[in-house]
py3Dmol code that shows the C-alpha trace and the ligand (Angstrom):
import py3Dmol

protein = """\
ATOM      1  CA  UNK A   1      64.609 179.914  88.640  1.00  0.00           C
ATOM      2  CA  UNK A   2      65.015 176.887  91.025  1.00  0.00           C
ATOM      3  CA  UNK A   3      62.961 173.480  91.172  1.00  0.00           C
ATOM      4  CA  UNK A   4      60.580 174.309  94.390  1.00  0.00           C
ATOM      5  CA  UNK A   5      58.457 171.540  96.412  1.00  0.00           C
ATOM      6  CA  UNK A   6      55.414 173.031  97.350  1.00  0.00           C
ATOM      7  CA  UNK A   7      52.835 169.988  97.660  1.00  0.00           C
ATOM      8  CA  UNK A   8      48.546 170.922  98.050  1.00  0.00           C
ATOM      9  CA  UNK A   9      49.587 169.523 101.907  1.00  0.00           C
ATOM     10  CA  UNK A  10      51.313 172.587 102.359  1.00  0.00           C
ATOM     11  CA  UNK A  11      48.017 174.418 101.323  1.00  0.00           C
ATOM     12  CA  UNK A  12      46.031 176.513 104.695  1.00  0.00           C
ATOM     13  CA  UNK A  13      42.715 174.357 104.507  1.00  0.00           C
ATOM     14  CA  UNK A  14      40.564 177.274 105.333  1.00  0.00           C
ATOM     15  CA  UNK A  15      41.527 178.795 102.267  1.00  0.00           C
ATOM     16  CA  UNK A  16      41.972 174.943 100.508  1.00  0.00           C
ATOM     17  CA  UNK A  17      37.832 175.094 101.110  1.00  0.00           C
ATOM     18  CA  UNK A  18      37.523 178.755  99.718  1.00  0.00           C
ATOM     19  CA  UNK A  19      39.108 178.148  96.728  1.00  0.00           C
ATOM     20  CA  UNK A  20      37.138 175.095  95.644  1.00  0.00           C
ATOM     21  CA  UNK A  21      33.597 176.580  96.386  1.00  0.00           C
ATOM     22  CA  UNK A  22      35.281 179.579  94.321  1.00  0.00           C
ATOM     23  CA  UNK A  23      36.172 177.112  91.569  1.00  0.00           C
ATOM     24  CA  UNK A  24      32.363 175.455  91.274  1.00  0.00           C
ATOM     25  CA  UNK A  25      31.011 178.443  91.097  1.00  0.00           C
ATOM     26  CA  UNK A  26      33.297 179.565  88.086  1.00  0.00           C
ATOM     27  CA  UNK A  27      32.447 176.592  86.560  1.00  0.00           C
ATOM     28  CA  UNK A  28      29.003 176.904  86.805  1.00  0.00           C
ATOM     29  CA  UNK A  29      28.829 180.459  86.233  1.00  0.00           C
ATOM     30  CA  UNK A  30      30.779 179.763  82.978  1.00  0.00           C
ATOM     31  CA  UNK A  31      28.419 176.793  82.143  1.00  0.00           C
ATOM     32  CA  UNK A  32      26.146 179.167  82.212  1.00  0.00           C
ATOM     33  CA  UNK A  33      27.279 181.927  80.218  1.00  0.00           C
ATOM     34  CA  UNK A  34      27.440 179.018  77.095  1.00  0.00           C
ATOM     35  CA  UNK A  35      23.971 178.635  77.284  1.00  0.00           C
ATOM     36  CA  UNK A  36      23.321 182.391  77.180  1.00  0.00           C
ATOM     37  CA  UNK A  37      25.544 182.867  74.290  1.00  0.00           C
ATOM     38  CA  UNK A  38      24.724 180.028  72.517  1.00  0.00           C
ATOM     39  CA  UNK A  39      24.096 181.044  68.868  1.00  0.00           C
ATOM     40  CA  UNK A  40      25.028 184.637  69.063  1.00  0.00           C
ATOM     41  CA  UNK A  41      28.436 184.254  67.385  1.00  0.00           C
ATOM     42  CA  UNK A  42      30.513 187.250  67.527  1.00  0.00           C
ATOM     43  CA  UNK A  43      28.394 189.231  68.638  1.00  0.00           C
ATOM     44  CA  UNK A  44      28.441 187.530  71.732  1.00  0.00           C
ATOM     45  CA  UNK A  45      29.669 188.954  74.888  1.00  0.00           C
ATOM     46  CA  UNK A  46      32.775 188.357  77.166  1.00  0.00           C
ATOM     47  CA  UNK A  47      33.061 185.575  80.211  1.00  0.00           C
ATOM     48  CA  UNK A  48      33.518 187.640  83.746  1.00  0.00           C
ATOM     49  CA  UNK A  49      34.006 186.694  86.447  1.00  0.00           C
ATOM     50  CA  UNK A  50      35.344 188.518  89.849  1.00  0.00           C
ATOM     51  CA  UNK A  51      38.116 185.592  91.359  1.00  0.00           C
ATOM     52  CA  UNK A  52      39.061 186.609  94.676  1.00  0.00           C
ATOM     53  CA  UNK A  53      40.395 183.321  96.189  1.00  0.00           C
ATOM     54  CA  UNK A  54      44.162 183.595  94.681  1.00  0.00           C
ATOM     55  CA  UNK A  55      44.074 187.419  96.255  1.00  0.00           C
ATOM     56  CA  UNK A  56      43.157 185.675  99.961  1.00  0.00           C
ATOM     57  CA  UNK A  57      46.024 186.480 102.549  1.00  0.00           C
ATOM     58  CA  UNK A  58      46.377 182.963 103.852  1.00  0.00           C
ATOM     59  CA  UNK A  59      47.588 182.052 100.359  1.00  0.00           C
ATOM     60  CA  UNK A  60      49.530 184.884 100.081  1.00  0.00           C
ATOM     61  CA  UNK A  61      51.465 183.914 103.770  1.00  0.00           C
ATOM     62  CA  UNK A  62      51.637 180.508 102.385  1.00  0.00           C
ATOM     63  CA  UNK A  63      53.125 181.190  99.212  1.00  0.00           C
ATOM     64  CA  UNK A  64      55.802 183.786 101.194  1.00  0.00           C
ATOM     65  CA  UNK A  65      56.486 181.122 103.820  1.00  0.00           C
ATOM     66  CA  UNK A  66      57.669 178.526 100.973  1.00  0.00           C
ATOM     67  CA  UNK A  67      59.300 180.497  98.487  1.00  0.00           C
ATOM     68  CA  UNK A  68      60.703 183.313 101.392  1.00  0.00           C
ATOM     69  CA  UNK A  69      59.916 186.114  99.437  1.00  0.00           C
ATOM     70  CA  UNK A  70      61.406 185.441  96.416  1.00  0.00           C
ATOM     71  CA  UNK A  71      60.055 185.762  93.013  1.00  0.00           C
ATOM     72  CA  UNK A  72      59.106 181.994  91.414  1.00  0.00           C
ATOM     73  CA  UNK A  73      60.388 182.995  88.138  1.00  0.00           C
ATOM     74  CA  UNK A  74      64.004 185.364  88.496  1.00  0.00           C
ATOM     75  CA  UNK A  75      64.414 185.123  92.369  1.00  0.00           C
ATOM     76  CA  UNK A  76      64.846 188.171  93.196  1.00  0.00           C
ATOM     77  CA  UNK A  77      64.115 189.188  96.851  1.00  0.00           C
ATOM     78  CA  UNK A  78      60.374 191.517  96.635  1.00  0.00           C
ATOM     79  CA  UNK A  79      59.808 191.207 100.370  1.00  0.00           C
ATOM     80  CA  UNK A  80      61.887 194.631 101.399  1.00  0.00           C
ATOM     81  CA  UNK A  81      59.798 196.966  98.414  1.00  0.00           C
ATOM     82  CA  UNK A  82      56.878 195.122  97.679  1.00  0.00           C
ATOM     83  CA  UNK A  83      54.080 192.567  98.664  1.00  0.00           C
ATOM     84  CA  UNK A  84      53.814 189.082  96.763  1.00  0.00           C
ATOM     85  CA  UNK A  85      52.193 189.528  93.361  1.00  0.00           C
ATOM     86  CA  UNK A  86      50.191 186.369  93.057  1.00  0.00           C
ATOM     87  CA  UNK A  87      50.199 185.232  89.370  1.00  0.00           C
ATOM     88  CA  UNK A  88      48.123 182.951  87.640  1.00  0.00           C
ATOM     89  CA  UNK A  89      51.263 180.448  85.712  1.00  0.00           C
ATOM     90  CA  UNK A  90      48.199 179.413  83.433  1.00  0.00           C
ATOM     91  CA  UNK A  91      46.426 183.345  82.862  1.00  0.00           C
ATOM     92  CA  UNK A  92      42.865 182.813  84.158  1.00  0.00           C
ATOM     93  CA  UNK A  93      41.008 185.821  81.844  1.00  0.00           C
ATOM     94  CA  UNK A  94      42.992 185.613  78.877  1.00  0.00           C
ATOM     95  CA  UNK A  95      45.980 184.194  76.533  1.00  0.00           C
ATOM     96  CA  UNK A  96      47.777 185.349  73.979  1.00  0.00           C
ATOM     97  CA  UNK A  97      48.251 183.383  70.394  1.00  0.00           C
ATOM     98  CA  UNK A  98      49.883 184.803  68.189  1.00  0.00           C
ATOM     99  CA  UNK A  99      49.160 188.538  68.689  1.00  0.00           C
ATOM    100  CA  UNK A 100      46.092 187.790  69.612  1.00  0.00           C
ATOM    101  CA  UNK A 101      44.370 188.214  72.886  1.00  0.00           C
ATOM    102  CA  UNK A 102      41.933 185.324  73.177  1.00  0.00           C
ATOM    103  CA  UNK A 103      39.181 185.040  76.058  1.00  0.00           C
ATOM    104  CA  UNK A 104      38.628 183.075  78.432  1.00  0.00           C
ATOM    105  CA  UNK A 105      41.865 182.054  79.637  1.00  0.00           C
ATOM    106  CA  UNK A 106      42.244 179.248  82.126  1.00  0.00           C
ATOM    107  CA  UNK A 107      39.586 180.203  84.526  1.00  0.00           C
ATOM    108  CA  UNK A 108      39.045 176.679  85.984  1.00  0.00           C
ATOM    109  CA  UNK A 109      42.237 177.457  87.275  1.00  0.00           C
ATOM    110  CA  UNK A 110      41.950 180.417  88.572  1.00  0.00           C
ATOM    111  CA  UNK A 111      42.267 179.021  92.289  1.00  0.00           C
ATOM    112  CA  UNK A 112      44.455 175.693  91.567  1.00  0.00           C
ATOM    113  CA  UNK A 113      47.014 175.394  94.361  1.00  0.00           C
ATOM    114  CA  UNK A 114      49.406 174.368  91.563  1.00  0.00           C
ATOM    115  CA  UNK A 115      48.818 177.155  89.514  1.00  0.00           C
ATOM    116  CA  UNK A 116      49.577 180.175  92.054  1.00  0.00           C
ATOM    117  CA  UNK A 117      53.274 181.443  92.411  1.00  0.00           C
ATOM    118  CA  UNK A 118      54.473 184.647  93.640  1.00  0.00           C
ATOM    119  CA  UNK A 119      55.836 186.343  91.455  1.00  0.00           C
ATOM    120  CA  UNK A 120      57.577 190.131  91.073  1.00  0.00           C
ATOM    121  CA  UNK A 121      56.111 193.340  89.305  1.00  0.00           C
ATOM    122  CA  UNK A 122      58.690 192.782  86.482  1.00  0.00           C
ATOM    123  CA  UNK A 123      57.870 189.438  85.757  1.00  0.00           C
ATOM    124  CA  UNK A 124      54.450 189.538  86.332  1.00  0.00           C
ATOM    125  CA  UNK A 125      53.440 192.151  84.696  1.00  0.00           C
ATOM    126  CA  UNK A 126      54.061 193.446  81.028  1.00  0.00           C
ATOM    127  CA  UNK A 127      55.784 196.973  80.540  1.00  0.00           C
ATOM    128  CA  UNK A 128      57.953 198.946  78.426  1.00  0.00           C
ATOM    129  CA  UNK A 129      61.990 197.798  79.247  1.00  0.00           C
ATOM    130  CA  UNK A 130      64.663 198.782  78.055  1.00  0.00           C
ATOM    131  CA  UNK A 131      66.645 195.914  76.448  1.00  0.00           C
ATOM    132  CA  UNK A 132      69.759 195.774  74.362  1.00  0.00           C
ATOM    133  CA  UNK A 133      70.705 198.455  71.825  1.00  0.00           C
ATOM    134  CA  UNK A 134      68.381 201.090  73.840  1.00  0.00           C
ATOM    135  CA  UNK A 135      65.606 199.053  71.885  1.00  0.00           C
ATOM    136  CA  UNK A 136      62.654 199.310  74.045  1.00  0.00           C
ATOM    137  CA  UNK A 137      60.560 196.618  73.606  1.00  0.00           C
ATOM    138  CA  UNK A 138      56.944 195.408  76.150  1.00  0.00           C
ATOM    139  CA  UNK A 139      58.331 192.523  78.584  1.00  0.00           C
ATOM    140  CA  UNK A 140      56.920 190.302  81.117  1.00  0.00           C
ATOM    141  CA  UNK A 141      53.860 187.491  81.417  1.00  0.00           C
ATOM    142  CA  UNK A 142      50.737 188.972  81.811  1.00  0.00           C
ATOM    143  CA  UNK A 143      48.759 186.997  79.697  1.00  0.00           C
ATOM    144  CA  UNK A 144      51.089 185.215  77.599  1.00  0.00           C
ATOM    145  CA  UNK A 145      51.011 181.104  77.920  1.00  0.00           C
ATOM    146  CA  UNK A 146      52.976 179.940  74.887  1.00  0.00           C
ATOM    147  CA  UNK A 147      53.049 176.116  74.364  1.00  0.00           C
ATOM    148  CA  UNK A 148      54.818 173.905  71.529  1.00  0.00           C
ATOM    149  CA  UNK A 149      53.900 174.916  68.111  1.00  0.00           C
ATOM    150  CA  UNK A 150      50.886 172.471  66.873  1.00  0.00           C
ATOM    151  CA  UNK A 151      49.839 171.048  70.183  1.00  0.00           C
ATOM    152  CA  UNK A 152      46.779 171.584  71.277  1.00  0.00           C
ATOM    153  CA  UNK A 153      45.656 174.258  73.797  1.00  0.00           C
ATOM    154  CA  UNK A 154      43.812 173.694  76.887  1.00  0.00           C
ATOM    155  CA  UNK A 155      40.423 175.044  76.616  1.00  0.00           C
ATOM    156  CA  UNK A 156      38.526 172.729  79.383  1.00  0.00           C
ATOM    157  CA  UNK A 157      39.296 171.379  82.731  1.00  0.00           C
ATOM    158  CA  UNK A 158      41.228 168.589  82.689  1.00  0.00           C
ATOM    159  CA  UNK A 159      42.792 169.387  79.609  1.00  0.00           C
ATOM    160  CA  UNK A 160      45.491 170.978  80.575  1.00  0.00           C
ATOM    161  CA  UNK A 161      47.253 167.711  82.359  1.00  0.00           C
ATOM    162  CA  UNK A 162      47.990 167.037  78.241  1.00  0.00           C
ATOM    163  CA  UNK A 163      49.593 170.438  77.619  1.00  0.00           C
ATOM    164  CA  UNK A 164      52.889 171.145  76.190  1.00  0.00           C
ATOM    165  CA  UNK A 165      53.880 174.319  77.867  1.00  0.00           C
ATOM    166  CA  UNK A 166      56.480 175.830  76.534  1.00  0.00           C
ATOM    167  CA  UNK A 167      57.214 178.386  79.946  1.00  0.00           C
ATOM    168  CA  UNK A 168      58.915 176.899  83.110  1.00  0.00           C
ATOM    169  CA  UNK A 169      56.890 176.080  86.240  1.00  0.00           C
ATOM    170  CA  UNK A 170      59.812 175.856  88.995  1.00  0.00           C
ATOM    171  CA  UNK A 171      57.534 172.964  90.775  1.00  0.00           C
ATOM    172  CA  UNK A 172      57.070 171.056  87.977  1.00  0.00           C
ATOM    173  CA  UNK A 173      60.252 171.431  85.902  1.00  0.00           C
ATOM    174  CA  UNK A 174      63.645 171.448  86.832  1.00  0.00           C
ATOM    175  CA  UNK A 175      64.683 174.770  85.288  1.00  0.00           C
ATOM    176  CA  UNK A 176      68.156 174.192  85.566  1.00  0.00           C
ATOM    177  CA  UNK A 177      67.890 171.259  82.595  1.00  0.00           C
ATOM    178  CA  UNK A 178      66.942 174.692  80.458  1.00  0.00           C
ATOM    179  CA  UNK A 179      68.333 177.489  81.629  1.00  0.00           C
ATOM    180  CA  UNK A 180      72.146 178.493  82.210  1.00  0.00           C
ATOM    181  CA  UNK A 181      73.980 181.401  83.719  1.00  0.00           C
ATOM    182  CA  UNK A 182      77.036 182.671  81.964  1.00  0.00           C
ATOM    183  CA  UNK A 183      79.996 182.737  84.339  1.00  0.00           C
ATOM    184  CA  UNK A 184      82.804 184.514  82.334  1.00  0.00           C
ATOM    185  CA  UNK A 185      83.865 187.305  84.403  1.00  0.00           C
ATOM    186  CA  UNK A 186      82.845 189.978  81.584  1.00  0.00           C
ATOM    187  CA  UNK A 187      78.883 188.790  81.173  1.00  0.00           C
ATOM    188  CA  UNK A 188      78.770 186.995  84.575  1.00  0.00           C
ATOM    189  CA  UNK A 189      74.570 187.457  85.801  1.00  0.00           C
ATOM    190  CA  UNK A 190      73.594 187.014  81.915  1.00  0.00           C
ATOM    191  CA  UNK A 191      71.089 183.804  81.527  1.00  0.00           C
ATOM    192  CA  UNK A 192      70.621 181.789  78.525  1.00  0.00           C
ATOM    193  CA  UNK A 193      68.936 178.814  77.171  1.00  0.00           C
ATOM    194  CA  UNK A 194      70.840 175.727  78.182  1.00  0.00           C
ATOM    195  CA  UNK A 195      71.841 172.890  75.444  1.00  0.00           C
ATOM    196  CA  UNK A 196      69.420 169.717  75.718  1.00  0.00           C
ATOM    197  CA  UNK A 197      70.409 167.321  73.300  1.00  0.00           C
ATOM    198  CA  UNK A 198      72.894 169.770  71.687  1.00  0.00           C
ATOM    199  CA  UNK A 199      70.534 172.344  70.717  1.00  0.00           C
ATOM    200  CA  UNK A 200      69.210 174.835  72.274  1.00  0.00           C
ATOM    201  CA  UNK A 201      65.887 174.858  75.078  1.00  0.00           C
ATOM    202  CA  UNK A 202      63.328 176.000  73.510  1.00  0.00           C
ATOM    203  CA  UNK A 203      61.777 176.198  77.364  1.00  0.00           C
ATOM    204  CA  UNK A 204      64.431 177.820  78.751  1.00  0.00           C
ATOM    205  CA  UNK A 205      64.514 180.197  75.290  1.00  0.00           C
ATOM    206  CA  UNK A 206      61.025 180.857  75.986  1.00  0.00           C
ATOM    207  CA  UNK A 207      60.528 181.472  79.897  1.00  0.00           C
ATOM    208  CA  UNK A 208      63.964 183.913  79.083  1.00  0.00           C
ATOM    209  CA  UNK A 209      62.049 185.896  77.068  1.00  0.00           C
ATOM    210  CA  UNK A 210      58.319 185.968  78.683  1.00  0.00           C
ATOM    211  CA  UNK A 211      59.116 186.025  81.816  1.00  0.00           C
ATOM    212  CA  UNK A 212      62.336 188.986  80.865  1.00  0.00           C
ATOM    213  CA  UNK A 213      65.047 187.058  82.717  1.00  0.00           C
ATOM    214  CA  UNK A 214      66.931 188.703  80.722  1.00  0.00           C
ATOM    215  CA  UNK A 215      65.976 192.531  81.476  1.00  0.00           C
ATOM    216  CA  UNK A 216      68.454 195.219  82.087  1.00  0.00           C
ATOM    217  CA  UNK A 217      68.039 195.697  85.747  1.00  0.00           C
ATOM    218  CA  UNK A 218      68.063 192.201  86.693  1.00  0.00           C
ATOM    219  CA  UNK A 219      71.010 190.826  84.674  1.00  0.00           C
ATOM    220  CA  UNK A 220      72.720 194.463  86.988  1.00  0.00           C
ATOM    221  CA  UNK A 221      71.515 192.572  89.782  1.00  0.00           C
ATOM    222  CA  UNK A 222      72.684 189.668  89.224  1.00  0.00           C
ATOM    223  CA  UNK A 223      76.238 190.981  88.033  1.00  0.00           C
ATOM    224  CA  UNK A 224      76.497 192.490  91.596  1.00  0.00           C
ATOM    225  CA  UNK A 225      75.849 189.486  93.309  1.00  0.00           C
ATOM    226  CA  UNK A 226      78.010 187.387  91.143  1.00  0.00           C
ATOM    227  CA  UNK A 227      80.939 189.385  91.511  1.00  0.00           C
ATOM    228  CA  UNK A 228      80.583 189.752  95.462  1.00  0.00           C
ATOM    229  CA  UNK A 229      80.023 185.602  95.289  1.00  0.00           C
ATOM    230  CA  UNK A 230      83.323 185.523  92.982  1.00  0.00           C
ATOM    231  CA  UNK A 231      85.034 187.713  95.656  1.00  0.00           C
ATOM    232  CA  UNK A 232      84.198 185.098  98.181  1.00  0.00           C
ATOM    233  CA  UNK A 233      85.159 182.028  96.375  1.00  0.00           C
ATOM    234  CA  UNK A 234      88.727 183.637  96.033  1.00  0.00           C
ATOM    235  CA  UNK A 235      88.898 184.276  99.377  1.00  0.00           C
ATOM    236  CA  UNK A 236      87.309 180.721 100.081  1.00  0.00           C
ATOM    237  CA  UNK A 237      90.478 179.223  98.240  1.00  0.00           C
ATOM    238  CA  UNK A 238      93.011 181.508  99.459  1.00  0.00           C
ATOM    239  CA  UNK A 239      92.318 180.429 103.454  1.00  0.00           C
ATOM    240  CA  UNK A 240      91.565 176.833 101.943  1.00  0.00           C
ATOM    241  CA  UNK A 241      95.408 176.863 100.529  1.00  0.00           C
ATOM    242  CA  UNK A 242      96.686 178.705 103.940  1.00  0.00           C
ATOM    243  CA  UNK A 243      94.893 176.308 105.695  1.00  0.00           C
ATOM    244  CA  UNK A 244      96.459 173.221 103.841  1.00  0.00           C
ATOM    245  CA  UNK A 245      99.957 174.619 104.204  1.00  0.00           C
ATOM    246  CA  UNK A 246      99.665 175.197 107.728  1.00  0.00           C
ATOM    247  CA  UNK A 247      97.605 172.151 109.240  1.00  0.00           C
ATOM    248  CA  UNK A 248      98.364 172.994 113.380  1.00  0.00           C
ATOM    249  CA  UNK A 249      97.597 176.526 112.628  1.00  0.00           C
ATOM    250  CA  UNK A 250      94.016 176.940 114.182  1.00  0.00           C
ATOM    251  CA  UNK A 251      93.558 180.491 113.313  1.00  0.00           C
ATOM    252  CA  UNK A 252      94.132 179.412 109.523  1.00  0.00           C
ATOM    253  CA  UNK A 253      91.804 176.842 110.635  1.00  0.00           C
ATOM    254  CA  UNK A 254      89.075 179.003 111.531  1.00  0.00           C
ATOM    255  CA  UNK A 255      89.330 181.867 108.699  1.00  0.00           C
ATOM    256  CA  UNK A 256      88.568 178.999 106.300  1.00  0.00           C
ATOM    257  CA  UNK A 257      85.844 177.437 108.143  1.00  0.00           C
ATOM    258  CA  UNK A 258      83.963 181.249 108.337  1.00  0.00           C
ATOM    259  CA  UNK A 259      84.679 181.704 104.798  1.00  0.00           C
ATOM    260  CA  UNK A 260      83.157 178.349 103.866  1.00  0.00           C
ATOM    261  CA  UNK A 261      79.961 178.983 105.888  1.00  0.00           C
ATOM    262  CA  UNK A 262      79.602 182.378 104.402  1.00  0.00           C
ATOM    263  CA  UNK A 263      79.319 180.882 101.192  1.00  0.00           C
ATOM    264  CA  UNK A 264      77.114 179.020 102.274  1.00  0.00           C
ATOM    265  CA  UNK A 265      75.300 181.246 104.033  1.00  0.00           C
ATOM    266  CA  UNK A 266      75.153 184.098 102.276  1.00  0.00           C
ATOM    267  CA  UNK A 267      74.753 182.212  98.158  1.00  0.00           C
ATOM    268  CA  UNK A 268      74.290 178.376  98.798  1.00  0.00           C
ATOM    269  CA  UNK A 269      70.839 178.233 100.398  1.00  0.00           C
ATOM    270  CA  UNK A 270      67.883 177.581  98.038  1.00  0.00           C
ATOM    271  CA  UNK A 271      66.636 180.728 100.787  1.00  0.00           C
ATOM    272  CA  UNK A 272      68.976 183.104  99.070  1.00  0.00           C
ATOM    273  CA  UNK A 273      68.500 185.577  95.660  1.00  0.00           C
ATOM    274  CA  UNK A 274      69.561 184.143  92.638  1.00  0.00           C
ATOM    275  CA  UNK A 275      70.861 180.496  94.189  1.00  0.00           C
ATOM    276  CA  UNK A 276      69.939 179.215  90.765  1.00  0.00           C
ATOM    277  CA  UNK A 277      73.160 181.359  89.450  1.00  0.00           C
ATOM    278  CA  UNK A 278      75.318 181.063  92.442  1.00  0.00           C
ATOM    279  CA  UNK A 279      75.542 177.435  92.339  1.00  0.00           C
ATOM    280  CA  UNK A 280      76.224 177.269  88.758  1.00  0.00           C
ATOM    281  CA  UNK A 281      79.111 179.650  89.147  1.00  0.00           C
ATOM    282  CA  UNK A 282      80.227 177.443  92.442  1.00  0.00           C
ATOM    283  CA  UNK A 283      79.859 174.300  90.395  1.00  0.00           C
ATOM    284  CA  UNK A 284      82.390 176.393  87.336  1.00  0.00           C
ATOM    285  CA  UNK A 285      84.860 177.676  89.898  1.00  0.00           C
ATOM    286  CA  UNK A 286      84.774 175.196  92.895  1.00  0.00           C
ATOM    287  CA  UNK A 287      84.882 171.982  91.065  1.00  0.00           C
ATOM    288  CA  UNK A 288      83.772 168.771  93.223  1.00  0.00           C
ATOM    289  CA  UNK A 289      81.652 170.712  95.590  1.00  0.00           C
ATOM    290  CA  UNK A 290      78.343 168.879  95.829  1.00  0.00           C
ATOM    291  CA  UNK A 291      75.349 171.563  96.426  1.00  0.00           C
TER     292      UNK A 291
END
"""
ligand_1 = """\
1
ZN
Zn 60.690 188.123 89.170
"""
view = py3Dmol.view(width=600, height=400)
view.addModel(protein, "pdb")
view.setStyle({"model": 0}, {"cartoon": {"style": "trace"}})
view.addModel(ligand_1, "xyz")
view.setStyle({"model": 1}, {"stick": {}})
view.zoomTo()
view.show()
């Protein structure tokens, strides 16, 4: 995950004016629903509502234009297999506490600008995975919204500007504080919580774990791209040290220049899968580079 500027200015206004007549009439539909269910306890029944404004295409182009097809939360690249999955960061119908599902979620939110990323099937959505030790265990958000143990929960608008979240919101946070990528050549593409104050994130422990940044297929993903990024820093030095021994030579010259805009190219753009990774492994192996 990277830190992302994506400002309500960059929101289409056509859909900027869907979304808030969407969101008064949530709120009075929900206002609404209290008085009907006033008094009726348990027995009373659930809050729907039909959103459509986060499923409206000029969000969806928006959210693809800033974030260039890549997943908010592990940065993989969906755009090639799959359209945008537009998740709710705060779940709109639902959260879980404890093991419990509790309704409603954050439906006030349900078309906040700041509350929309795209986001990837595996992420997004909670399945069976296959994690270490063959253990197969049920990953990804869905409706989970975990936030520090004994604050208190958002349960009306506005409320939520007081919330401790304890998952990462890449416009909000700056993920790399809590989350590190292990660069030893053996487990290079694993992820872990980063120290803060010498112990460990419990942020970066949690968004590792809801949103599965650490499943299977995407720590093989990673690997692969990490080891081809390795390959090029080698090479990057190698020309680098020709280069230096042979200052006239201008084909020297020019093999290290193309290796040094490959790496940029190709790992070093916030446009690129798993920059998050690739410049933590630049910063271990190329010491002094600035990115
Ligand atoms: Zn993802």
């Amino acid at each position: 995950m990277i830190h992302v500027d994506r400002p309500i200015t960059k929101a289409p206004p056509d859909w900027l004016t869907v979304a808030k007549e969407e969101q008064a009439l949530v709120e009075t539909a929900y206002a609404e629903y209290q008085k009907a269910v006033k008094g009726k306890g348990k027995n009373r029944p659930e809050f729907v509502y039909e959103f459509k404004a986060y499923g409206h295409v000029l969000l969806r182009d928006a959210l693809n234009s800033v974030y260039g097809f890549k997943c908010a939360y592990c940065e993989s690249y969906f755009g090639a297999t799959q359209p945008v999955a537009v998740e709710h960061y705060r779940p709109k119908g639902a959260f879980v506490e404890g093991k419990v599902k509790v309704k409603p979620g954050y439906f006030w939110l349900a078309s906040a600008w700041e509350n929309l990323l795209p986001s990837c099937t595996d992420c997004n959505s909670p399945r069976r995975q296959e994690m270490v030790a063959g253990k197969k265990v049920v990953r990804g958000k869905g409706n989970f919204f975990p936030i520090v143990p004994g604050s208190r929960r958002a349960r009306r608008p506005g409320q939520e500007k007081n919330e401790q979240p304890l998952l990462l919101h890449p416009e909000v946070d700056q993920p790399d504080q809590h989350l590190e990528f292990i660069t030893d050549h053996d487990r290079v593409g694993l992820v872990r919580p980063a120290l803060v104050n010498g112990s460990e994130s419990a942020r970066g422990a949690a968004s590792v774990d809801v949103y599965a940044l650490d499943r299977p297929q995407l720590i093989q993903a990673r690997s692969e791209h990490a080891k081809r990024l390795i390959s090029h820093i080698r090479n990057t030095r190698l020309t680098h040290e020709l280069h230096q021994s042979k200052p006239g030579d201008a084909s020297a010259r020019q093999a290290y220049e193309d290796n040094w805009n490959d790496l940029h190219a190709l790992y070093l753009s916030p446009a690129n899968p798993y920059f998050a990774m690739a410049r933590h492994i630049v910063r271990a192996k190329l010491p002094g580079i600035h990115i």
